[in-house]
C-alpha positions as CSV (number, residue, x, y, z in Angstrom):
1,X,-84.4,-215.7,30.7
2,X,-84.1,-218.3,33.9
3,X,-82.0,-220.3,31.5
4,X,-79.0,-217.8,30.3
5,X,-79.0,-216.7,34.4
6,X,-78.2,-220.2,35.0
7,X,-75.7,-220.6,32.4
8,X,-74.1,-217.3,33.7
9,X,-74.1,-218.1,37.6
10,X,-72.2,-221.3,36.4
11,X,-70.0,-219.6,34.6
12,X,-69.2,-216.7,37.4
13,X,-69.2,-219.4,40.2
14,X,-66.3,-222.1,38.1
15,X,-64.3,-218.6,37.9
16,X,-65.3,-217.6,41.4
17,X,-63.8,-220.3,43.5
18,X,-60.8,-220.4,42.0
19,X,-59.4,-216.7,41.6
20,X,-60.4,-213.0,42.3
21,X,-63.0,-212.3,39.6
22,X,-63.9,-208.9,38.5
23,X,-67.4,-209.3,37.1
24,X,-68.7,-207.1,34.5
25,X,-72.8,-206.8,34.1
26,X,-75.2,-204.9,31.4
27,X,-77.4,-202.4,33.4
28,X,-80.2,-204.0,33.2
29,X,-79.3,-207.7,34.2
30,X,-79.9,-208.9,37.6
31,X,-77.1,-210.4,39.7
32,X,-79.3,-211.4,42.9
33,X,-79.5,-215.2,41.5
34,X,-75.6,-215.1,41.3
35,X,-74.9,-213.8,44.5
36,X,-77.1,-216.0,45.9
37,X,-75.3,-218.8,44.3
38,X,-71.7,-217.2,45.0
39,X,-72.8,-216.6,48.9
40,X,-74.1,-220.1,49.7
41,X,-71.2,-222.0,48.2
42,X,-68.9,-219.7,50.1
43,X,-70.5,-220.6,53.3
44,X,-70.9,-224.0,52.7
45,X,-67.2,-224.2,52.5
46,X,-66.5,-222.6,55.2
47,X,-69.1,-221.7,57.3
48,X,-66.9,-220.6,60.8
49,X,-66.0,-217.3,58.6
50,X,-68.4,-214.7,56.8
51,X,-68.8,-213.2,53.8
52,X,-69.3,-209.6,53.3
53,X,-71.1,-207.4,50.9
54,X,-69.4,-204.1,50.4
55,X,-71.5,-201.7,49.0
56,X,-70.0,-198.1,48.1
57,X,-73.7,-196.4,49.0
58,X,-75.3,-197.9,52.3
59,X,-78.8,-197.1,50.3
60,X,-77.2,-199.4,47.7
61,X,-78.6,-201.9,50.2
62,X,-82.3,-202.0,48.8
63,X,-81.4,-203.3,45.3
64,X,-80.3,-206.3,47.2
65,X,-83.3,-206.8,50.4
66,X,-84.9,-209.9,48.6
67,X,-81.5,-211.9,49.0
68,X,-82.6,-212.2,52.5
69,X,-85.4,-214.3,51.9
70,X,-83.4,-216.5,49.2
71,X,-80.5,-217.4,51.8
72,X,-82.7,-218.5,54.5
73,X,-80.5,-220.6,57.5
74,X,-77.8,-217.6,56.9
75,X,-78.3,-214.8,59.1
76,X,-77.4,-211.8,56.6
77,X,-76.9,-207.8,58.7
78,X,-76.6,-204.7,56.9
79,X,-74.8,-202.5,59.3
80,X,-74.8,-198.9,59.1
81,X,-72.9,-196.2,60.7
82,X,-75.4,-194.7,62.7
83,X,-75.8,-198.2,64.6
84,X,-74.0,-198.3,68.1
85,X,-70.8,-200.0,69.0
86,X,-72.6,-202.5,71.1
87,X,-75.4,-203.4,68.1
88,X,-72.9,-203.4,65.3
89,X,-70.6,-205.8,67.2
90,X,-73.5,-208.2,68.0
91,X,-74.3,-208.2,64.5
92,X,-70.6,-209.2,63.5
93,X,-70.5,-211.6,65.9
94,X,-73.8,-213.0,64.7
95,X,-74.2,-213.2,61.4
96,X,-72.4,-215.1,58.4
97,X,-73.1,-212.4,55.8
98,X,-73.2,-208.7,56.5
99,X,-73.3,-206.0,53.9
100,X,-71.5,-202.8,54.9
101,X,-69.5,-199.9,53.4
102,X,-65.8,-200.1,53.1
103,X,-65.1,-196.9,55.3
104,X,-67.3,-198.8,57.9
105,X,-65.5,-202.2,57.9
106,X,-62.4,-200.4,57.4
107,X,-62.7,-198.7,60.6
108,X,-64.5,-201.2,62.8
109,X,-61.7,-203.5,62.0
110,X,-59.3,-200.9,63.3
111,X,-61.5,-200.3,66.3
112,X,-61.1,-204.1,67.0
113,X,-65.0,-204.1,66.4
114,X,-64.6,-207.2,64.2
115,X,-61.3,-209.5,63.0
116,X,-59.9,-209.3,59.2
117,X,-59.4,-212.9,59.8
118,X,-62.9,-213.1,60.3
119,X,-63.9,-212.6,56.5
120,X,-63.2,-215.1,53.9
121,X,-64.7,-213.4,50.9
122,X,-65.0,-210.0,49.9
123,X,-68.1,-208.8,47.2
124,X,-67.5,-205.5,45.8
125,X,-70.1,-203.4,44.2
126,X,-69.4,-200.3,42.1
127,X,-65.8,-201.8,42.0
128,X,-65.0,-199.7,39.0
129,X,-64.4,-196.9,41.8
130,X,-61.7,-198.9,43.2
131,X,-58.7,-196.7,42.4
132,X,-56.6,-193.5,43.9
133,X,-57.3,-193.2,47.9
134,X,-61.0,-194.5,47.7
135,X,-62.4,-196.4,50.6
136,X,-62.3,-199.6,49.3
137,X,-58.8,-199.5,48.4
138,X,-57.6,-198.7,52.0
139,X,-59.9,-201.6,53.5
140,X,-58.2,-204.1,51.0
141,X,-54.6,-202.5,52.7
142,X,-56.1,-203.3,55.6
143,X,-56.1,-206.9,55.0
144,X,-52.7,-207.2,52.9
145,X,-51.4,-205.4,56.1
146,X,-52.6,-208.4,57.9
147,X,-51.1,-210.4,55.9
148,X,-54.5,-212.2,55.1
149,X,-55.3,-213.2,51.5
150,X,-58.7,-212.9,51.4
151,X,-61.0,-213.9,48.0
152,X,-62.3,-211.0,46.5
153,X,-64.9,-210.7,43.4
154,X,-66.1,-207.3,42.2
155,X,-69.2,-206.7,40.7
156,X,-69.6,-203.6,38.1
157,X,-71.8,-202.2,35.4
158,X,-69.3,-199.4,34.7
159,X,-68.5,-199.7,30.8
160,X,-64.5,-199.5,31.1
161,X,-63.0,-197.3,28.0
162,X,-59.1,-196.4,29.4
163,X,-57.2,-199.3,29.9
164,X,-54.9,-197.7,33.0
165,X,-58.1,-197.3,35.0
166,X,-59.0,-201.3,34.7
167,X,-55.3,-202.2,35.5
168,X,-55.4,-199.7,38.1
169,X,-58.8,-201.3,39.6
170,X,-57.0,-205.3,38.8
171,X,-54.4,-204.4,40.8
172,X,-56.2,-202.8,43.9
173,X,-58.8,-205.5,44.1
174,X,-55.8,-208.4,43.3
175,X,-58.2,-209.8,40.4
176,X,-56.8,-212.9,38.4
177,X,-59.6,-212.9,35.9
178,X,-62.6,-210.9,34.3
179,X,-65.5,-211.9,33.6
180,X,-67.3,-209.4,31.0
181,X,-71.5,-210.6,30.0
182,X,-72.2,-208.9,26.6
183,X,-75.5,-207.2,26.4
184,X,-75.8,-209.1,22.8
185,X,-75.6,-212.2,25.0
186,X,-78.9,-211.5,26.6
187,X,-82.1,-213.1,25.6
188,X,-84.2,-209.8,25.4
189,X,-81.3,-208.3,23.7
190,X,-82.2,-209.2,20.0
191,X,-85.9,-208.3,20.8
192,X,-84.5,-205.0,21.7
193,X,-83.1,-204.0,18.3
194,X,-86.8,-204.3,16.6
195,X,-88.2,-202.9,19.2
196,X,-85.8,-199.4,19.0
197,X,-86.2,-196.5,16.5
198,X,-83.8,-194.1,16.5
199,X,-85.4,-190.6,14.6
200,X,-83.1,-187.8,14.0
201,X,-85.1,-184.6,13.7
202,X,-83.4,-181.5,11.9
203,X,-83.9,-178.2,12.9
204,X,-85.4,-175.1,11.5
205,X,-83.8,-172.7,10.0
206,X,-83.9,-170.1,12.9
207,X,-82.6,-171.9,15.0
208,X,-80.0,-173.0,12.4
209,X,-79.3,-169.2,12.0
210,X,-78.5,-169.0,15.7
211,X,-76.6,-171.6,16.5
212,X,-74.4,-170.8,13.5
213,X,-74.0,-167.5,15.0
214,X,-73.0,-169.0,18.3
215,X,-70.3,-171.2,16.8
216,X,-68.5,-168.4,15.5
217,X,-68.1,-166.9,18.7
218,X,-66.7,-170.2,20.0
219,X,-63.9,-170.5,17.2
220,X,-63.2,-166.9,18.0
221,X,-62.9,-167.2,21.9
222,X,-61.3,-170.8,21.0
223,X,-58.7,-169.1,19.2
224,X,-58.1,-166.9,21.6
225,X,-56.9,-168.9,24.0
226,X,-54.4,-171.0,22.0
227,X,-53.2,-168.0,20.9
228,X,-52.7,-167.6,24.7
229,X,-50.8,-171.2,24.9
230,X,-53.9,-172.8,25.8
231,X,-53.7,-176.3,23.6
232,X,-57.2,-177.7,23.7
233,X,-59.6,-175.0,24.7
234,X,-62.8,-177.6,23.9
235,X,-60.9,-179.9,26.5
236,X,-61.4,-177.2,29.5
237,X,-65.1,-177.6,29.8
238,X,-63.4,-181.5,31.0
239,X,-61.4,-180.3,33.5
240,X,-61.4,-176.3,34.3
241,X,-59.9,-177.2,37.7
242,X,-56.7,-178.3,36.2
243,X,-56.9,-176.0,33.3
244,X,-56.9,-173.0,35.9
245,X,-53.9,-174.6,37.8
246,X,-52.1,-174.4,34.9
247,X,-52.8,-171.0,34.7
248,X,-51.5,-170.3,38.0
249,X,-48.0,-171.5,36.7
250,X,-47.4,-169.6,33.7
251,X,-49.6,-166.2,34.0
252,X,-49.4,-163.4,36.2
253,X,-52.7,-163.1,38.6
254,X,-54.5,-160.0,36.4
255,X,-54.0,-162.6,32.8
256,X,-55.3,-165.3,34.9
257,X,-58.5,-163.6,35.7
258,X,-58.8,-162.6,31.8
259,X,-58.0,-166.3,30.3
260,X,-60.3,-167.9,33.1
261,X,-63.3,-165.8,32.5
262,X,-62.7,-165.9,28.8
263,X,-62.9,-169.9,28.9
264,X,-65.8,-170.1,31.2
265,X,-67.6,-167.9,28.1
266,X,-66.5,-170.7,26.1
267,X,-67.7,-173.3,28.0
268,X,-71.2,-171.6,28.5
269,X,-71.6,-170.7,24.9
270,X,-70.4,-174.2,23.6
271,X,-73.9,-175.5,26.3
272,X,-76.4,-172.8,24.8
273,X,-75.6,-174.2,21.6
274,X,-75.8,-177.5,22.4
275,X,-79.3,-177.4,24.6
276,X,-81.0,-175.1,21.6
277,X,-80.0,-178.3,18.9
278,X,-81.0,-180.7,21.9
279,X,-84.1,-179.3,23.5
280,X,-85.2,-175.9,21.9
281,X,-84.9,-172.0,22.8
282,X,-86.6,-171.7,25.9
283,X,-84.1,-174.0,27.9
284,X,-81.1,-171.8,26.7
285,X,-83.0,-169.4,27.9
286,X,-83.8,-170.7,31.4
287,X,-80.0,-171.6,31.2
288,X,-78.6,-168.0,30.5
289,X,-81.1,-166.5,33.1
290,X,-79.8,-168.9,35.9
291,X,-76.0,-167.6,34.6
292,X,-77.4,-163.9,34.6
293,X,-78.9,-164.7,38.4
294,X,-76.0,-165.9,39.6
295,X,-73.5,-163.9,38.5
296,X,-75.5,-160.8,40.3
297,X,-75.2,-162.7,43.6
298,X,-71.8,-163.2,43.6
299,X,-69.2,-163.2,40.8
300,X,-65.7,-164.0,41.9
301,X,-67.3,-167.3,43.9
302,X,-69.5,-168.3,41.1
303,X,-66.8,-167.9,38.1
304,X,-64.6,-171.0,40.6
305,X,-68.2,-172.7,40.2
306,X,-67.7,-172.4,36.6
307,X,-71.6,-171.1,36.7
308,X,-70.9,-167.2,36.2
309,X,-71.0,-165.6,32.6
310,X,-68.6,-162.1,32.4
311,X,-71.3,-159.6,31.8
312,X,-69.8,-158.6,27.6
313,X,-71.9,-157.2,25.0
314,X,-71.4,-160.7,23.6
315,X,-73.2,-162.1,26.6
316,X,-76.3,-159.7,26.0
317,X,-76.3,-160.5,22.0
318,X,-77.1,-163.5,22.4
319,X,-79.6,-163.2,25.2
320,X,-81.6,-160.6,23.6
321,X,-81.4,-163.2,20.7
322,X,-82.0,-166.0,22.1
323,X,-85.3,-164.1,23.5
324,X,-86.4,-163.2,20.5
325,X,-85.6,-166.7,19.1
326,X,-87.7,-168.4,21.8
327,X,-91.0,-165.9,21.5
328,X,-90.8,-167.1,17.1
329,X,-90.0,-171.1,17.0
330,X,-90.1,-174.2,19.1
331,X,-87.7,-177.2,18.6
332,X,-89.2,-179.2,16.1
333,X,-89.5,-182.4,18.2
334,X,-92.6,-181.1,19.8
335,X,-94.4,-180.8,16.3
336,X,-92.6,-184.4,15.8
337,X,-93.8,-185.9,19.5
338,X,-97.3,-185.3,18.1
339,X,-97.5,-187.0,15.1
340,X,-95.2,-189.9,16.4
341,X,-97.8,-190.2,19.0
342,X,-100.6,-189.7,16.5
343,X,-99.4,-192.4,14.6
344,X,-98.8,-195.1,17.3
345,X,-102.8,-194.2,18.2
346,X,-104.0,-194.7,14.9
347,X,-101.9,-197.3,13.7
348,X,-100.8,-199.5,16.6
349,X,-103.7,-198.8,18.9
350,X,-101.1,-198.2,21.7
351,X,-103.3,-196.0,24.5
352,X,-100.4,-194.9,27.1
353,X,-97.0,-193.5,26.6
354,X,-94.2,-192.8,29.4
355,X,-91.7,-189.3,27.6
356,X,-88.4,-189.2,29.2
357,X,-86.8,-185.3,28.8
358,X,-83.5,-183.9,30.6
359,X,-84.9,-180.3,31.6
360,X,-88.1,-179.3,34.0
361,X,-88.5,-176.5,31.2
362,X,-89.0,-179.5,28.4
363,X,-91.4,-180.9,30.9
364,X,-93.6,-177.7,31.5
365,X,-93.4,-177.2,27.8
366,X,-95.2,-180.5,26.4
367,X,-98.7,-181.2,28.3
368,X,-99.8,-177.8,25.9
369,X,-98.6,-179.7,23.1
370,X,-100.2,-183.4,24.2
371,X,-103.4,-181.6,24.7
372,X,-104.1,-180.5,21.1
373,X,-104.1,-184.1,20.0
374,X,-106.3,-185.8,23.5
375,X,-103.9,-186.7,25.5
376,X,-104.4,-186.4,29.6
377,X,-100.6,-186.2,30.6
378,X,-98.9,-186.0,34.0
379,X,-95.3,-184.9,35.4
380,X,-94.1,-187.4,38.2
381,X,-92.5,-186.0,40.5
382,X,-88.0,-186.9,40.9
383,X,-88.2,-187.0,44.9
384,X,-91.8,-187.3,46.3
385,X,-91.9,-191.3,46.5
386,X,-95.6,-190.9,47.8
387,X,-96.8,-188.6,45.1
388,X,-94.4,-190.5,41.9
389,X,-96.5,-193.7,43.7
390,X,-99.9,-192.3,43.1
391,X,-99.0,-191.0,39.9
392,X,-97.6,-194.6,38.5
393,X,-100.5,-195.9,40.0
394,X,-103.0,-193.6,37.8
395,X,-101.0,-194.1,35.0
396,X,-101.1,-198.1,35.3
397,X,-104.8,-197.9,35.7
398,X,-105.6,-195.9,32.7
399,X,-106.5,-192.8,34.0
400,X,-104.2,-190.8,32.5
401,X,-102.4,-191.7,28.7
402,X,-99.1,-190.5,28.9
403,X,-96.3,-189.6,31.9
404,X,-93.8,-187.0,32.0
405,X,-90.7,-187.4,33.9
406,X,-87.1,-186.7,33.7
407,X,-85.8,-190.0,34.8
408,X,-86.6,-193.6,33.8
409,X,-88.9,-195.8,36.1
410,X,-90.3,-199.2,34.8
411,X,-93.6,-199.4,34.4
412,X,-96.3,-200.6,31.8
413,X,-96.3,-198.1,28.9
414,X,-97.0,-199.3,24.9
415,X,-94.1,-196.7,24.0
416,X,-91.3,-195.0,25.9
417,X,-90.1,-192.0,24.2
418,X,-87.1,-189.9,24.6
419,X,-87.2,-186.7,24.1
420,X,-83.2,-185.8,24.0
421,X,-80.4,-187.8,25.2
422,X,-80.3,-188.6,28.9
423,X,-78.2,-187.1,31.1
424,X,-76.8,-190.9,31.8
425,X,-76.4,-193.5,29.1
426,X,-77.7,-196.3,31.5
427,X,-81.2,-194.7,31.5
428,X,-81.8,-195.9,28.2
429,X,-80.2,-198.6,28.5
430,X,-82.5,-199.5,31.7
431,X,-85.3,-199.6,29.1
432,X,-83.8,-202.6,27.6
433,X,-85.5,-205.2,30.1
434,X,-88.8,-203.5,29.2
435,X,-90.8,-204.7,26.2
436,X,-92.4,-201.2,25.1
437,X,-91.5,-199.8,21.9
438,X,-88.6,-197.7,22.5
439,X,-87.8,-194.3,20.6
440,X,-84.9,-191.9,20.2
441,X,-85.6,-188.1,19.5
442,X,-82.2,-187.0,18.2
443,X,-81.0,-183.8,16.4
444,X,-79.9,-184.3,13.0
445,X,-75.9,-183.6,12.8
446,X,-75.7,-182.0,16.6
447,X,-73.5,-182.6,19.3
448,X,-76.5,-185.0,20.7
449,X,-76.0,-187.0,17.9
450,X,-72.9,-187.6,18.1
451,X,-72.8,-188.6,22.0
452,X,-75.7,-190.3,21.5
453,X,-74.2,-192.8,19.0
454,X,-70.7,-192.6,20.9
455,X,-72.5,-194.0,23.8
456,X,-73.8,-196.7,21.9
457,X,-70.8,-198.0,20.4
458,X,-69.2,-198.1,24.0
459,X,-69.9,-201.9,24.7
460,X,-68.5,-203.0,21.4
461,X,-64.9,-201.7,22.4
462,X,-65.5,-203.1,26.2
463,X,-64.1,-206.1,25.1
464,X,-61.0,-204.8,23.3
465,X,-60.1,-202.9,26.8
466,X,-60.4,-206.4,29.0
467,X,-58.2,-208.5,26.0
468,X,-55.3,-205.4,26.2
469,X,-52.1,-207.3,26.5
470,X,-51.5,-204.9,29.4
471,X,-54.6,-205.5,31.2
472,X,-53.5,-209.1,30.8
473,X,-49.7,-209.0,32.1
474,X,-51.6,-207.1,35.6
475,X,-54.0,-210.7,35.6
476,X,-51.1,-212.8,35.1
477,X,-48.5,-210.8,37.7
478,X,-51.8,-210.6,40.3
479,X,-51.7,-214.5,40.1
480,X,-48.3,-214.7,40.6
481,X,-48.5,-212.6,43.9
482,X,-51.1,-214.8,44.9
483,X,-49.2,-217.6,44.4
484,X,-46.3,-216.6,46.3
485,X,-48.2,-215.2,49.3
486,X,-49.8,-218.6,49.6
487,X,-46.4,-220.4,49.1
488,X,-44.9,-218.0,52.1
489,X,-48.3,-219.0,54.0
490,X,-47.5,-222.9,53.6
491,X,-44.0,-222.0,54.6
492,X,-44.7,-220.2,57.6
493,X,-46.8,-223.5,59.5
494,X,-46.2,-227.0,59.0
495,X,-43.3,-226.9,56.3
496,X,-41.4,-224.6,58.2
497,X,-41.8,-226.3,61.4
498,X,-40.4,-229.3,59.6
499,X,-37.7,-227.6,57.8
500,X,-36.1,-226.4,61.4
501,X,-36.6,-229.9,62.7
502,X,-34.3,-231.4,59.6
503,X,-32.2,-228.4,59.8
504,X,-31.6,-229.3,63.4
505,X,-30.7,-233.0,63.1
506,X,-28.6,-232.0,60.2
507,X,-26.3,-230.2,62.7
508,X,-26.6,-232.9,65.1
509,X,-25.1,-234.7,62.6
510,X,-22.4,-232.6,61.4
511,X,-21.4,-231.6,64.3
512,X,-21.3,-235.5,65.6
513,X,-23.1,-234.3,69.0
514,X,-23.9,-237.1,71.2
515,X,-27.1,-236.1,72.2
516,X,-28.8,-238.5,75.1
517,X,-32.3,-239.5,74.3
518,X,-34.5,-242.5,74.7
519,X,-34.8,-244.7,71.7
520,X,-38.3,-243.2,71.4
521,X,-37.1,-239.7,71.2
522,X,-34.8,-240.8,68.7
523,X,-37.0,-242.5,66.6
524,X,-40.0,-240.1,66.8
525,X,-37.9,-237.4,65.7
526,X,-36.7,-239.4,62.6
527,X,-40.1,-240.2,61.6
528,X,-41.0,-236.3,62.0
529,X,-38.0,-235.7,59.5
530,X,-38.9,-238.4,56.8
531,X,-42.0,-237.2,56.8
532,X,-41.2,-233.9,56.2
533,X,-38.5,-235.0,53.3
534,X,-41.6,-237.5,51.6
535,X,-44.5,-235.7,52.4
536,X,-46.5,-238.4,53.8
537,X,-48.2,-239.3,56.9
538,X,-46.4,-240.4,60.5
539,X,-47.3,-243.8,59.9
540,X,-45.8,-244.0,56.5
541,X,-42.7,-242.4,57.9
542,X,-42.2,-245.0,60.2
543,X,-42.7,-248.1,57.8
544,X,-39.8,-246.1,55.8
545,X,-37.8,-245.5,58.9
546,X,-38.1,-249.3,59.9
547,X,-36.9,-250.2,55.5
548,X,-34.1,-247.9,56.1
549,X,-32.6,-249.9,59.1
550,X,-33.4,-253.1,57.1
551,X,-31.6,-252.3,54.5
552,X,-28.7,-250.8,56.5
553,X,-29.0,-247.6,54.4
554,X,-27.6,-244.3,56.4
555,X,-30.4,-241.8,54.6
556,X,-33.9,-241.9,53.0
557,X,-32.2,-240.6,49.6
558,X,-30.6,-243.8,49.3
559,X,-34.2,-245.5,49.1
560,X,-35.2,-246.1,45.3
561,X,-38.8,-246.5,43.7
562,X,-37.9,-250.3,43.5
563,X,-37.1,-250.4,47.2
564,X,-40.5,-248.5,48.0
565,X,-43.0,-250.5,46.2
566,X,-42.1,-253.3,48.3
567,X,-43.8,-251.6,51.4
568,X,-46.1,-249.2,49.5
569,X,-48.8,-249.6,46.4
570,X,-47.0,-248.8,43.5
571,X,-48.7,-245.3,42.7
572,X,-48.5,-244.1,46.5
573,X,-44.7,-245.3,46.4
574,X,-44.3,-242.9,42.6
575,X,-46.1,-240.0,44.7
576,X,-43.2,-240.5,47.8
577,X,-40.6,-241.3,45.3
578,X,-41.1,-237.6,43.4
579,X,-41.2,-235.8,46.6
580,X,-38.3,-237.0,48.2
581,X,-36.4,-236.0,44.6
582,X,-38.4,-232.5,44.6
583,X,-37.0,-231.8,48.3
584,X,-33.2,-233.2,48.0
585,X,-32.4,-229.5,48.1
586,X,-34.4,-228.0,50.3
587,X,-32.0,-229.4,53.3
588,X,-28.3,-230.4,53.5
589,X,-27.9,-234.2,53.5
C-alpha cells in the first residue's frame, strides 16, 4: 500500500509544482502522505510565505490532526471563527501553514487581519463545491482582485458526472491540469471484487400486489399532470422548487394549489413504493404516519416542505392497506439476513457481523429476527460518541456478535452486511479499505437496483468527463491566462523599467538633445540599455559597450554572432545573439 502512495505523491507533486492541479481521490484513499509531501516542498521553496489549507467544514479539520506531527519545524494553526481578532492575527503572523475556511480568510483579508500576498499556495478541500457564489469562489476573487497569482490545487472525492460543473469548478479554481486516481488503481482494489457479493432478493407476492397497485396510481397522477403541460412529472421529485416556479408563470393561484398538491402525491407515492421494495411494509408505514402527523400540524407550511400528503381517499387506500400489508408479511431480506448469517457461522466460522440499514424502523425490526438463530446484537447509537465508543468497544472484544447501525464505522467485523442501499454511495464504498466480506441486500428488479448499480458504474464514466474536449479547451485557455498574467507580472518590474529607459534614450536620440552629463552617466546608462536589449548581466553590458566603440559601430544591432564570440564563450555569445534578434522590436532603433 506504502508503495502505490508513493508512486501517487510523485505523481501529484511533478503536476503540483508546475500548474494548478485539481486532484481527484477514491473515498477511501488517504491523502495525508501527499499533503505532507505537497506542504513541505512548498515551504521549502519559499519559506517567507505560507500555505493554507482551506477546508469547506472547520470540523473538516480532524481528518487531517496527525499532519501536525508529520510536519514538525512548521508551525501549522487551524483558525476558527470564534477565535478573537488579536489570537487569529498572532497565529497568521506566526505560522507557515494554517488551515481555515474560505469565508474566514476571505474576510480577515478584507479586515486587513492577514495579506493575500502573504499566501503562496492554496489547498482546497471539497473543491467540487467551487462553483455559483460559494465561499471559495469569492476568496479566489479576492486574490485575482489583487492581482496576485497564487498556486492553487484542489483536492476532491466528488465523482464528477456533468461536464459544465467540472469546467465551471476549472475555471473558478484556474486549474491547468487534473489529476483523476482510479479506484481499480488501488492495491486493495482487486481484493475487493472477491471479497463483494451482491444478492438480489425478490419479493413476495403481497407485497408484489401492492406495489403494483401503487404504480398505477403514479401513471395516473403522472398523466395528470402532463396533461396539465407538466413535461417530466418523475423529474419534480428533483426539483419541486423550480417545478412550482414554473407554475407561478403559467397558472392562475387556485390551479397552482391543485397541480402542486397533486405532484407532491406523486412524489410521496413514487417513496412508499420504493421503501416497501427496499426495506419492507412497516417503514412505509412509519413514512405515511410521519406525512399523516404533519399534515395535521400544519398544511399550507408543510406541502412548501414537500412533507404534507392532501388528505384523498387515495391517501387512506393505501394506508389502510399498507396496514394490513405490514400486520401479514415482512420483506424477505429478514428471512434472507438469517440464513446468510447462518451460513457464514456454519461454513466460514465467522463469529461477528457489523449490518448497515437506512431506517431506525429496519433497525428496531432485526435484533427479534437475530435472536431466533443466537445472535447477541446491538444498535450504536448516530450521535452519542461516548455510548457508539463503548458499544465498538464490546463489539471488538467479543461480547456481543453482531452491530446494528445506520452508518458505516470501521471496525473489526468477519462480514459487513447491507441491508438496502445507503442513503450515500461513499458508505459502501468506505468499506473498501476494510478486509471483511462485504454483502449487498438488493431487491430484485426495484428502483434500489437500479441506483444501486447506477452508482456503481459512476467511476467508469469519471474518466470520459475529465478527457471532454470541452473540459480540455477550459485547461488549455486557464494556462493561457496564467501565462499572460505572469508575462504582464515580468512586464510590470524589471522589463518595464528597462523598456522606459531605452524608450527614453531613443528620444534623446531622435530628438538630437544635447543632454550634459558626465561620461559616467553616459556610459552607465548605455550599459543599462544593452542590457536590457541582450538580457545579460551589467558586466556583460559593459564588455559589449566597450566592442561597440572598438568597432566604431553606432548600435548593438550592428554586432553579429562572429563579433560576439570574440569577447564571450561561444554558447553564452548564441544566448545574447538570439535575444538581441528576439527584442529588435520591442524598441525603435
Amino acid at each position: 500500500m506504502k508503495e502505490n502512495i508513493d508512486t501517487y505523491t510523485q505523481v501529484i507533486l511533478g503536476t503540483a509544482v508546475k500548474d494548478n492541479t485539481l486532484l481527484i481521490y477514491p473515498v477511501n484513499f488517504s491523502i495525508n502522505s501527499i499533503l505532507e509531501v505537497l506542504i513541505k516542498y512548498f515551504l521549502k521553496k519559499d519559506d517567507s510565505k505560507k500555505v493554507a489549507i482551506i477546508l469547506n467544514k472547520s470540523e473538516t479539520w480532524n481528518q487531517f490532526r496527525d499532519l501536525k506531527d508529520k510536519l514538525e519545524g512548521y508551525k501549522l494553526s487551524h483558525i476558527i471563527s470564534t477565535y478573537p481578532v488579536e489570537k487569529r492575527t498572532k497565529n497568521y503572523e506566526e505560522s507557515q501553514i494554517v488551515a481555515i475556511t474560505p469565508q474566514l480568510l476571505r474576510n480577515d483579508i478584507l479586515r486587513q487581519i492577514t495579506s493575500p500576498s502573504d499566501f503562496h499556495v492554496l489547498l482546497f478541500f471539497d473543491a467540487h463545491l467551487s462553483k455559483g457564489k460559494h465561499s471559495s469562489v469569492q476568496l479566489m476573487e479576492v486574490f485575482l482582485n489583487n492581482k496576485i497569482l497564487i498556486r492553487n490545487i484542489g483536492l476532491t472525492r466528488y465523482i464528477f458526472q456533468n461536464t459544465n460543473s467540472l469546467i465551471e469548478v476549472c475555471e473558478n479554481l484556474l486549474i491547468t491540469k487534473i489529476e483523476y486516481i482510479e479506484p481499480s488503481s488501488q492495491p486493495f482494489d482487486h481484493s475487493f471484487t472477491s471479497r463483494e457479493d451482491v444478492i438480489t432478493v425478490p419479493i413476495n407476492k403481497e407485497m408484489y400486489n401492492f406495489c403494483f397497485e401503487v404504480n398505477r396510481f403514479i401513471r395516473e397522477y403522472q398523466n395528470f399532470l402532463k396533461a396539465k403541460g407538466v413535461e417530466r412529472p418523475l423529474a419534480v421529485r428533483k426539483d419541486f422548487r423550480g417545478f412550482v416556479q414554473g407554475l407561478k408563470t403559467k397558472f392562475d393561484f387556485d390551479e397552482q394549489q391543485v397541480l402542486i398538491r397533486k405532484a407532491i402525491e406523486l412524489i410521496n407515492f413514487i417513496s412508499i413504493k420504493e421503501l416497501v421494495e427496499a426495506s419492507g411494509p412497516k417503514v412505509a408505514l412509519d413514512y405515511m404516519k410521519k406525512l399523516r402527523k404533519r399534515d395535521k400540524e400544519n398544511t399550507e407550511k408543510n406541502i412548501k416542505k414537500i412533507s404534507s400528503f392532501a388528505r384523498t381517499p387515495v391517501f387512506e387506500e393505501i394506508y389502510d392497506n399498507l396496514i394490513t400489508l405490514s400486520e401479514s408479511t415482512i420483506h424477505p431480506k429478514f428471512e434472507r439476513i438469517k440464513q446468510l448469517i447462518n451460513q457464514m457461522k456454519n461454513k466460514l466460522n465467522y463469529k461477528n457481523f457489523y449490518i448497515v440499514a437506512n431506517h431506525k424502523n429496519i433497525l428496531s425490526q432485526l435484533p427479534k429476527y437475530l435472536k431466533e438463530i443466537g445472535l447477541r446484537s446491538k444498535i450504536l447509537p448516530r450521535s452519542q460518541s461516548k455510548e457508539r465508543a463503548k458499544l465498538k468497544q464490546i463489539f471488538d472484544s467479543g461480547d456481543v456478535d453482531v452491530i446494528l447501525a445506520s452508518h458505516f464505522v470501521k471496525t473489526e467485523a468477519d462480514a459487513i452486511i447491507f441491508f438496502n442501499t445507503p442513503t450515500k454511495y461513499e458508505t459502501f464504498l468506505e468499506a473498501r479499505s476494510n478486509q471483511s466480506k462485504i454483502y449487498f441486500l438488493i431487491t430484485h428488479r426495484s428502483q434500489e437496483e437500479r441506483v444501486f448499480h447506477k452508482y456503481r458504474n459512476r467511476e467508469k464514466s469519471v474518466l470520459k468527463v475529465i478527457k471532454d474536449e470541452k473540459v480540455q479547451q477550459k485547461l488549455v485557455q486557464n494556462q493561457q491566462v496564467i501565462f499572460n498574467k505572469n508575462i504582464e507580472e515580468k512586464m510590470n518590474s524589471r522589463t518595464k523599467a528597462f523598456v522606459n529607459l531605452a524608450k527614453s534614450l531613443s528620444d534623446n536620440r531622435r530628438s538630437q538633445i544635447n543632454v550634459k552629463t558626465s561620461p559616467t552617466e553616459t556610459d552607465e546608462k548605455k550599459a543599462n540599455y544593452i542590457q536590457f536589449l541582450a538580457n545579460c548581466t551589467y558586466q556583460e553590458a559593459v564588455s559589449i559597450s566597450a566592442l561597440l566603440d572598438e568597432k566604431k559601430m553606432k548600435h548593438i544591432n550592428q554586432l553579429s554572432f562572429k563579433e560576439l564570440v570574440e569577447i564571450f564563450p561561444k554558447e553564452r555569445a548564441k544566448t545574447i545573439f538570439n535575444n538581441l534578434e528576439g527584442r529588435k522590436n520591442l524598441v525603435p532603433n
